[in-house]
C-alpha positions as CSV (number, residue, x, y, z in Angstrom):
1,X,27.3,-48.5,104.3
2,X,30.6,-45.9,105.0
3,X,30.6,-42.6,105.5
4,X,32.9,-40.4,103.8
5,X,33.1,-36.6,103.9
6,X,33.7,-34.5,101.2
7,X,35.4,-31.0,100.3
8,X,35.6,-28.7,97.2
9,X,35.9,-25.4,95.9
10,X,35.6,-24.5,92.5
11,X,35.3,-21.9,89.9
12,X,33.0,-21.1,86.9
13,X,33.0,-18.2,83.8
14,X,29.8,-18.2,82.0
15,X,29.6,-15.9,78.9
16,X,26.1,-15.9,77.6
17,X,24.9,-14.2,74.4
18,X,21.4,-16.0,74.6
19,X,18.2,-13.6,74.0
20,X,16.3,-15.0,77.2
21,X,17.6,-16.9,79.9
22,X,14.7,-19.3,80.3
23,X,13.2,-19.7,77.1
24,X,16.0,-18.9,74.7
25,X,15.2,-18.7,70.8
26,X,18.5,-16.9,69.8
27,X,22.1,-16.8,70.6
28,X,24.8,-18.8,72.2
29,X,26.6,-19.6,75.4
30,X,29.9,-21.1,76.8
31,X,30.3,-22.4,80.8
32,X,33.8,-23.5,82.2
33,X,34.2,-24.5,84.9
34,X,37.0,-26.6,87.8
35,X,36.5,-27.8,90.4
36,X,39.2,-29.4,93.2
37,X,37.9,-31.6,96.3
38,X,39.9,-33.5,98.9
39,X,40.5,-29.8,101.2
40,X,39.4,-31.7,104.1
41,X,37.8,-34.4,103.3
42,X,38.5,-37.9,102.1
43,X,38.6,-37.9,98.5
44,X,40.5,-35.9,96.3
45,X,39.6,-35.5,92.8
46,X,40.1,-32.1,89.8
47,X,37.5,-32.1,87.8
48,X,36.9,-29.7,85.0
49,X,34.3,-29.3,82.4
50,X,32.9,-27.3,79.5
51,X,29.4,-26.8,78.2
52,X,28.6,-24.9,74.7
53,X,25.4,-24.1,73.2
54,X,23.3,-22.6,70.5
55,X,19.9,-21.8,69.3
56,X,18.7,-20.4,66.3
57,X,15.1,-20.1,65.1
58,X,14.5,-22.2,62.3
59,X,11.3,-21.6,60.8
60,X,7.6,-19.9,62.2
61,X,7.9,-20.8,66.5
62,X,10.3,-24.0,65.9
63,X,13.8,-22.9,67.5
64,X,16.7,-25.6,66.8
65,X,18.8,-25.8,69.4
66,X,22.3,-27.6,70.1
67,X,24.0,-28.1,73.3
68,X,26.8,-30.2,74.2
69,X,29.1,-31.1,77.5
70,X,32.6,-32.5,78.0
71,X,34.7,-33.1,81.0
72,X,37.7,-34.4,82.3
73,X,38.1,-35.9,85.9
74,X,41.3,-37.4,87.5
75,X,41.6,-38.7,91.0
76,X,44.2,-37.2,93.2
77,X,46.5,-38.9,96.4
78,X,46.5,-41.9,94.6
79,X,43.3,-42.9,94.7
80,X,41.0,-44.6,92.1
């Protein structure tokens, strides 16, 4: 087993339109974020992702709801 030691700072914008931020039943909401490792440590890496959703009520207490992610992540120093 090695040890390795990792690094990172990142950043995040959330804008959120949902009605309720635990139990939504209406609205939407975008996240992006990035995020860079390897200041220090030994792996270096940018990673950056986005995450959209939606939920709309549909008919007496059933919401519907969508929610989908996508990211990207490329190693950095020539790693793999």
């Amino acid at each position: 087993q090695s040890e390795s030691l990792l690094s990172s700072v990142g950043q995040t914008v959330f804008y959120n339109k949902l009605d309720h931020r635990l139990n939504p039943s209406e609205g939407y909401f975008f996240r992006v974020s990035n995020d860079l490792a390897g200041l220090g440590g030994d792996r270096e890496w940018f990673r950056s992702r986005l995450e959209a959703g939606q939920y709309k009520p549909l008919w007496f207490e059933w919401i519907g709801s969508l929610v989908g992610e996508v990211g990207y992540i490329s190693a950095l120093g020539g790693q793999q």
